[in-house]
MIKE-116912 format. One line per field, with one value per residue: residue in one letter; residue number from 1; y, z, x of N, C-alpha, C, O, CB in turn. Coordinates in steps of 0.05 Angstrom, whole numbers, plus 5000, padded with zeros to 4 digits. Glycine has a CB too. Layout:
MIKE-116912
res = c(a/...)
n = c(NUM/...)
n.c2 = c(Y/...)
n.c3 = c(Z/...)
n.c1 = c(X/...)
ca.c2 = c(Y/...)
ca.c3 = c(Z/...)
ca.c1 = c(X/...)
c.c2 = c(Y/...)
c.c3 = c(Z/...)
c.c1 = c(X/...)
o.c2 = c(Y/...)
o.c3 = c(Z/...)
o.c1 = c(X/...)
cb.c2 = c(Y/...)
cb.c3 = c(Z/...)
cb.c1 = c(X/...)
end
This chain:
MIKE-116912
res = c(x/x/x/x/x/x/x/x/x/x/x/x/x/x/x/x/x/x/x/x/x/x/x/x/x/x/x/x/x/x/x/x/x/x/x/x/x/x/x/x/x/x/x/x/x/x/x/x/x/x/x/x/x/x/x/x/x/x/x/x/x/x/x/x/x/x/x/x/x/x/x/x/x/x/x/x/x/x/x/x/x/x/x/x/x/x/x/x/x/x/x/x/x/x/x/x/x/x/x/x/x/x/x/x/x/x/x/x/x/x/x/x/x/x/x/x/x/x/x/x/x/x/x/x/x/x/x/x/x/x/x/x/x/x/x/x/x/x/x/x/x/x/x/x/x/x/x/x/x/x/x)
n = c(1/2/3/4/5/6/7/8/9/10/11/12/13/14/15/16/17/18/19/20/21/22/23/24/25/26/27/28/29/30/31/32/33/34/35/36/37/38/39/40/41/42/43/44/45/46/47/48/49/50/51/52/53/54/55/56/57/58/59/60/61/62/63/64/65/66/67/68/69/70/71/72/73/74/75/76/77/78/79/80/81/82/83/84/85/86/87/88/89/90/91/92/93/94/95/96/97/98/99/100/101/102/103/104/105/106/107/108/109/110/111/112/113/114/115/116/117/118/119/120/121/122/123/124/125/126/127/128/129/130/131/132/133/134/135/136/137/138/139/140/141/142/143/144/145/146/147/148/149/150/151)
n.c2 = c(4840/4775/4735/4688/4643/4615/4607/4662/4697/4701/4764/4845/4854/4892/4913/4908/4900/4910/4863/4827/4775/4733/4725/4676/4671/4642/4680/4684/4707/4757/4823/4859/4921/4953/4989/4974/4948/4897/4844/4783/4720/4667/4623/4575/4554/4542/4565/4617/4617/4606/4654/4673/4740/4801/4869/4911/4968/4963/4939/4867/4863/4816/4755/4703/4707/4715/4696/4726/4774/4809/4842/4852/4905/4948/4993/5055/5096/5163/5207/5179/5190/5164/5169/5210/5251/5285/5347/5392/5408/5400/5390/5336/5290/5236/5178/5121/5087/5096/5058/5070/5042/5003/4991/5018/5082/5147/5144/5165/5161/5161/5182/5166/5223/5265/5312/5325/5345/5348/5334/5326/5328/5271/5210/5181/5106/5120/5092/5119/5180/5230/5269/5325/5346/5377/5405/5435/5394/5369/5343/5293/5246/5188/5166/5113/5121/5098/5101/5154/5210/5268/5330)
n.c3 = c(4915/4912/4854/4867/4837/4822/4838/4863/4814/4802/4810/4819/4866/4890/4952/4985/5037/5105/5139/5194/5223/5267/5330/5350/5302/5267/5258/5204/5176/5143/5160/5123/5098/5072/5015/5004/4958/4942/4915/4895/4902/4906/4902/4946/4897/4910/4905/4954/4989/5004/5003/4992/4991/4974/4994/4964/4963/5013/5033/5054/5083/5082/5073/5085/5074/5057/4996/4991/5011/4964/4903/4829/4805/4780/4720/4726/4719/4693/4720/4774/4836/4849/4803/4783/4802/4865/4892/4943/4980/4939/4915/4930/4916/4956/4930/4946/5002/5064/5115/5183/5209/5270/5307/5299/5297/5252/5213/5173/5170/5113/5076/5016/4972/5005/5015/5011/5024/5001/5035/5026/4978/4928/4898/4835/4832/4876/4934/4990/5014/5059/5087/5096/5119/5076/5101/5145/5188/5236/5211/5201/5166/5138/5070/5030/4959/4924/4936/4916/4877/4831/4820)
n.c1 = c(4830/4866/4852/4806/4808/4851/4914/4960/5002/5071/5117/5113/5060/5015/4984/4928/4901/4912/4957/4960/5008/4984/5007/5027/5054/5105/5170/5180/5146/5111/5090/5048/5027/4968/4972/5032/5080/5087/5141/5126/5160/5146/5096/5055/5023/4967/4893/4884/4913/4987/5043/5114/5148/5186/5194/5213/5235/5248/5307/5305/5270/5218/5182/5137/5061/4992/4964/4914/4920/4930/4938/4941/4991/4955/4962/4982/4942/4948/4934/4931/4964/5022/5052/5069/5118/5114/5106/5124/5066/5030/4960/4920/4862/4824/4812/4802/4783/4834/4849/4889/4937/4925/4953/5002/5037/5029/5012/4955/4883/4845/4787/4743/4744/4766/4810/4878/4951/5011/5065/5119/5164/5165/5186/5178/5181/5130/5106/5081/5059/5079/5025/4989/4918/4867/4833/4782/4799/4834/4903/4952/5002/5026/5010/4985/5004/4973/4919/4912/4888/4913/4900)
ca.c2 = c(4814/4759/4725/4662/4621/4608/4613/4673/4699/4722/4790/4856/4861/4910/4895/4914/4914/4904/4839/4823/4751/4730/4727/4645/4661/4636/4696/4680/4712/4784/4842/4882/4946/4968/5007/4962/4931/4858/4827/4758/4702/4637/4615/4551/4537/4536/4583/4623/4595/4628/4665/4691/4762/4827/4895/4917/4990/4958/4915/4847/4873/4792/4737/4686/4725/4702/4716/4734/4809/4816/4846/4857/4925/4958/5006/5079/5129/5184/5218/5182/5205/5147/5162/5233/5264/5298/5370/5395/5429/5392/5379/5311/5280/5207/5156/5098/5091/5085/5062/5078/5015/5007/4991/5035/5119/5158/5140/5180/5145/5178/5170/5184/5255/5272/5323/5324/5368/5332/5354/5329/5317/5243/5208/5165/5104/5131/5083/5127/5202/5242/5293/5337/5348/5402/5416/5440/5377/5365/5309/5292/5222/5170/5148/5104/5140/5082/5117/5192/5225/5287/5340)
ca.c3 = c(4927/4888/4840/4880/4816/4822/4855/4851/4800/4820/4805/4841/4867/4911/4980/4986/5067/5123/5147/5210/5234/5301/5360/5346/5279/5251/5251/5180/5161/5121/5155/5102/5105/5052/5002/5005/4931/4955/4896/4899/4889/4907/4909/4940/4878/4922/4910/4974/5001/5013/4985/4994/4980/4995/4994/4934/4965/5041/5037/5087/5091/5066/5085/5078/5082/5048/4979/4991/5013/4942/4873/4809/4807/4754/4708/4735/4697/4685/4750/4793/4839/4844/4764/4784/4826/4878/4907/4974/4974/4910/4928/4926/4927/4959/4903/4959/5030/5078/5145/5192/5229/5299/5325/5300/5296/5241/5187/5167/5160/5100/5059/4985/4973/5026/4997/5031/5013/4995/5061/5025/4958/4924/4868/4814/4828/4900/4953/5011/5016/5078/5076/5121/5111/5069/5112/5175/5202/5228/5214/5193/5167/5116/5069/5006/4933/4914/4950/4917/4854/4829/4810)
ca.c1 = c(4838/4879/4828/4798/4802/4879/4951/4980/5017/5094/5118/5108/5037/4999/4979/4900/4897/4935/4952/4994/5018/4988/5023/5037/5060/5137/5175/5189/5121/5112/5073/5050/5003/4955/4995/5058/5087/5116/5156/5124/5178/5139/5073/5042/5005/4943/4879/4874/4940/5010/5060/5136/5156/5200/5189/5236/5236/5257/5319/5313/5234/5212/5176/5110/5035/4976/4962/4887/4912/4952/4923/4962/4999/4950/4980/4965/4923/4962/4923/4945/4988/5039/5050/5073/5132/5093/5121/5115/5047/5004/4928/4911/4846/4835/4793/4808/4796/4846/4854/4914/4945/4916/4984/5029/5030/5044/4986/4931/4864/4825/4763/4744/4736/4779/4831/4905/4964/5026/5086/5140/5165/5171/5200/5171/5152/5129/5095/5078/5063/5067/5005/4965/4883/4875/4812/4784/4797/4869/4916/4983/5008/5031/4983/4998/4997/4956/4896/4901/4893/4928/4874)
c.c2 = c(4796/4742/4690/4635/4607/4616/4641/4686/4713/4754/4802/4856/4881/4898/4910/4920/4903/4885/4835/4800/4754/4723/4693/4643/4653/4666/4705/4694/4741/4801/4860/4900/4946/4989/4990/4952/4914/4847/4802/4736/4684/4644/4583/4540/4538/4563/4596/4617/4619/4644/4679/4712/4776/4850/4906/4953/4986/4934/4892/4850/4842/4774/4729/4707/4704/4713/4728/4767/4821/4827/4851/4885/4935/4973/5028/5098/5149/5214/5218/5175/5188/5141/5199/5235/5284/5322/5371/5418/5425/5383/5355/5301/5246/5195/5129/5098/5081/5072/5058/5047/5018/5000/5003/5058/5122/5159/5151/5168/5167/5166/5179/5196/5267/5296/5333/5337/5344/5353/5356/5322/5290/5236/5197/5135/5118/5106/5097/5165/5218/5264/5299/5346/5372/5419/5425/5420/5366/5342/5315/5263/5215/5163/5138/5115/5118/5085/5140/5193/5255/5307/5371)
c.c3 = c(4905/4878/4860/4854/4812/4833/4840/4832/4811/4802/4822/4838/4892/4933/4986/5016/5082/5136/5171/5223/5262/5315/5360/5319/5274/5248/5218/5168/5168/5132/5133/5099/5078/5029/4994/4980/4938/4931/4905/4891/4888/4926/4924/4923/4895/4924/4941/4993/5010/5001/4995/4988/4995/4983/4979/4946/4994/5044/5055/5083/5067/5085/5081/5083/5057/5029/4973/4989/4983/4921/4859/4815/4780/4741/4710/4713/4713/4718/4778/4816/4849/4816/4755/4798/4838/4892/4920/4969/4945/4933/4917/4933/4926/4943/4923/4985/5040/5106/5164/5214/5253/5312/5311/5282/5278/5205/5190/5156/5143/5082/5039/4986/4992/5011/5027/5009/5017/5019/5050/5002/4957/4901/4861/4825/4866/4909/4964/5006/5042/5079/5099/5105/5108/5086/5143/5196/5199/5227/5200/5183/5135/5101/5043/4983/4915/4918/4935/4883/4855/4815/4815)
c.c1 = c(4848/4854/4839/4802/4821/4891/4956/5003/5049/5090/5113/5075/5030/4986/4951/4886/4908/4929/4987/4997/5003/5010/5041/5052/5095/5143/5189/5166/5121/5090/5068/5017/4990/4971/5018/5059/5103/5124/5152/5138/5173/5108/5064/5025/4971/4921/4871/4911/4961/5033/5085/5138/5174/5182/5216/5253/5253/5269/5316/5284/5224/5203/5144/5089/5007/4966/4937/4891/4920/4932/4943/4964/4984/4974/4955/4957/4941/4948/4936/4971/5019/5062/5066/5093/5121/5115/5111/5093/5026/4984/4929/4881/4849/4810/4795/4812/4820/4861/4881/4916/4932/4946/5008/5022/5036/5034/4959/4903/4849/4803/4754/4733/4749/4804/4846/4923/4989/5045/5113/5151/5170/5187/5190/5189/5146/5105/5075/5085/5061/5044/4994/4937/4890/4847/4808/4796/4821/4874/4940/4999/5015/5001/5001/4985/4978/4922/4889/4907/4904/4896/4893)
o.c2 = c(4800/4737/4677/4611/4586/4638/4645/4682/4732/4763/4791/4858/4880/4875/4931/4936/4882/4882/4838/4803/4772/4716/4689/4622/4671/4680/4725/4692/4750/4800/4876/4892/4936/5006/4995/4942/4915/4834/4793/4728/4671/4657/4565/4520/4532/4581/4584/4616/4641/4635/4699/4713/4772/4849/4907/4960/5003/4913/4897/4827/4844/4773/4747/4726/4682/4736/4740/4783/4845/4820/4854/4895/4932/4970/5028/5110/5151/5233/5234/5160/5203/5123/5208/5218/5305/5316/5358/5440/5442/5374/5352/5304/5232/5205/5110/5105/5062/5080/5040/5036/5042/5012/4996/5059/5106/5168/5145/5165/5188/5143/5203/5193/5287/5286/5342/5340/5325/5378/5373/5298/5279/5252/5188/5140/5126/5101/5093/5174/5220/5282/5284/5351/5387/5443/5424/5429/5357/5323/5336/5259/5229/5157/5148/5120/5125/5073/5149/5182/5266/5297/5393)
o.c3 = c(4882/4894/4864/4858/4799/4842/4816/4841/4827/4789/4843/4817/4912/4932/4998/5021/5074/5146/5169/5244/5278/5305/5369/5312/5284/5236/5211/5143/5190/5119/5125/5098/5060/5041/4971/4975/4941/4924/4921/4870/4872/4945/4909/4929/4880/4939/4952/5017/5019/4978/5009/4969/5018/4968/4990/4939/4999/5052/5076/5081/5042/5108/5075/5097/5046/5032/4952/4975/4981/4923/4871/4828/4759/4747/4705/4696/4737/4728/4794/4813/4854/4810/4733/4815/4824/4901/4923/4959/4935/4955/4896/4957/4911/4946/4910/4996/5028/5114/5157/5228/5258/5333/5315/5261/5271/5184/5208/5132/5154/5075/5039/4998/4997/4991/5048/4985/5033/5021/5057/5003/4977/4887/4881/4827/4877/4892/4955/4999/5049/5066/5118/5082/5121/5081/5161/5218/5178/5236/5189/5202/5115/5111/5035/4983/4893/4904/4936/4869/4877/4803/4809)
o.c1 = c(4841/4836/4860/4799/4818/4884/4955/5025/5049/5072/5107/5063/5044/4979/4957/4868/4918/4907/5011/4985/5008/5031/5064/5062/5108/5126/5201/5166/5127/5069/5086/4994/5004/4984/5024/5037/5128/5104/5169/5130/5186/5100/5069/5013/4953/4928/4852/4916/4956/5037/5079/5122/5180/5163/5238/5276/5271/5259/5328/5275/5223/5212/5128/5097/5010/4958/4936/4878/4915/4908/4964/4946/4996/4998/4931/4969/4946/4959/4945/4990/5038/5078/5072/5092/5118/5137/5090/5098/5012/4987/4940/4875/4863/4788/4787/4833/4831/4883/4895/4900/4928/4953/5032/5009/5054/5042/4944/4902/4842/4803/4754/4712/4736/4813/4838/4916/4987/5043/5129/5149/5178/5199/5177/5213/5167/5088/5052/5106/5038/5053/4989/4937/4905/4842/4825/4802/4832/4861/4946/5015/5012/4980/5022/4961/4970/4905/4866/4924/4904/4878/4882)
cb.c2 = c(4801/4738/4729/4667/4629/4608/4584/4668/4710/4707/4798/4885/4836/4925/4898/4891/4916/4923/4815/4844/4750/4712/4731/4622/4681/4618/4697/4652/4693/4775/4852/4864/4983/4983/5029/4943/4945/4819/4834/4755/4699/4613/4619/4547/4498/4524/4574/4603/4568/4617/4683/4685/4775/4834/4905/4925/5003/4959/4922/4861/4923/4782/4743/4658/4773/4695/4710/4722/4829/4787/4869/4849/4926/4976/4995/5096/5139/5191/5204/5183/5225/5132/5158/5245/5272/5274/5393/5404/5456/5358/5396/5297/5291/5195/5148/5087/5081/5090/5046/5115/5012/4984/4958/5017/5141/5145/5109/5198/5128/5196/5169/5179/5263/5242/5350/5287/5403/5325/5339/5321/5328/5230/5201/5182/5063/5167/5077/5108/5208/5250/5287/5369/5341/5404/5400/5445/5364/5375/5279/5302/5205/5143/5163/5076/5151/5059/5127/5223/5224/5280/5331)
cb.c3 = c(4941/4897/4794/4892/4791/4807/4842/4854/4783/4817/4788/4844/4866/4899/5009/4973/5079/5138/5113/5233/5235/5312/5395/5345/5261/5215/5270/5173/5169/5085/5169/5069/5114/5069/5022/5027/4907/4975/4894/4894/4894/4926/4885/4954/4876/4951/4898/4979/4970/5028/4970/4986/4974/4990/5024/4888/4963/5060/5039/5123/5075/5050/5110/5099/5070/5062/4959/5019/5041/4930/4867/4777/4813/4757/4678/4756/4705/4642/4755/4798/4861/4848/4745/4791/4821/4902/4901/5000/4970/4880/4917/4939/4917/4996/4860/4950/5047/5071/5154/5209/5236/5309/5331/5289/5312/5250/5182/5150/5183/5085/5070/4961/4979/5044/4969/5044/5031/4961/5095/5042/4947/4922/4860/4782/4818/4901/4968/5031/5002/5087/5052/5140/5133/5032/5106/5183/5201/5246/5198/5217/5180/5129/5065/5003/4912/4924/4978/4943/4840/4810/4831)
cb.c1 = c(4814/4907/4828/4760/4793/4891/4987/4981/5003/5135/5106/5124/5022/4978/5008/4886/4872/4943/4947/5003/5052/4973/4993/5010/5049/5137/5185/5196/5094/5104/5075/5059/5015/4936/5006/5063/5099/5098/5185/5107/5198/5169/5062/5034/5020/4951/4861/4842/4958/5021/5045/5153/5137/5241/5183/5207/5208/5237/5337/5333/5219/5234/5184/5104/5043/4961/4972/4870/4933/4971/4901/4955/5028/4926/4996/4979/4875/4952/4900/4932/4979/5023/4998/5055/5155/5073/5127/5143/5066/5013/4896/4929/4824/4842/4816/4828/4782/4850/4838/4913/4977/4889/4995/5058/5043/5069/4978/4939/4846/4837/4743/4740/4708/4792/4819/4918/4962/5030/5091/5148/5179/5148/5223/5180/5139/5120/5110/5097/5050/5085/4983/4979/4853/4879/4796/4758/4777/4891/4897/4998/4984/5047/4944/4999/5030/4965/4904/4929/4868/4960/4839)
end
């Protein structure tokens, strides 16, 4: 979560869990999932407060959210798998839960220790991996490389 002690900093930051505008909100305002890197351009100055951004990866993909869901974009240990170009068919284990949107298909909720098989190759820096459970237990979905280590 963005440190309570101050605004914001710009730059790209990491989006920690998914946050989506109510139903009353300004369509000027920024869904953004868990996983997502928003290029923050303006802060309100205000601890807890609000913040502009895009999505650097999804042209037009911009707009207000609150910078509570935000953290700085660490710098990845050499593990993981965001830090890697992933082929179709690497094991991955997940170091970070993750849970799949309730409104919309196509995301894989997993939980650490969970090991998933990479479906499709990526590139450096990589977001979002498609993967299926490498276990008895089926599934198929997006998850973000911010979740998984390379092992």
């Amino acid at each position: 979560a963005a440190a309570a002690s101050g605004p914001l900093l710009l730059g790209d930051r990491l989006c920690r869990r998914h946050w989506r505008p109510p139903a009353s909100a300004p369509p000027c305002c920024l869904r953004v999932l868990h996983g997502d890197v928003v290029r923050v351009t303006w802060s309100d100055g205000q601890p807890g407060g609000w913040a502009y951004g895009e999505v650097p990866q999804e042209p037009g993909r911009q707009g207000y959210c609150p910078q509570a869901v935000f953290e700085p974009v660490a710098a990845h240990p050499s593990e993981a798998a965001s830090s890697v170009p992933l082929r179709r068919g690497r094991s991955l284990r997940v170091s970070a839960c993750f849970d799949e949107p309730a409104d919309q298909s196509g995301y894989l909720s997993v939980r650490v220790g969970d090991e998933v098989v990479a479906e499709h190759d990526t590139t450096v820096p990589s977001i979002w991996v498609y993967v299926s459970r490498a276990t008895a237990t089926m599934g198929r979905g997006w998850v973000p490389t911010c979740v998984l280590q390379v092992f």
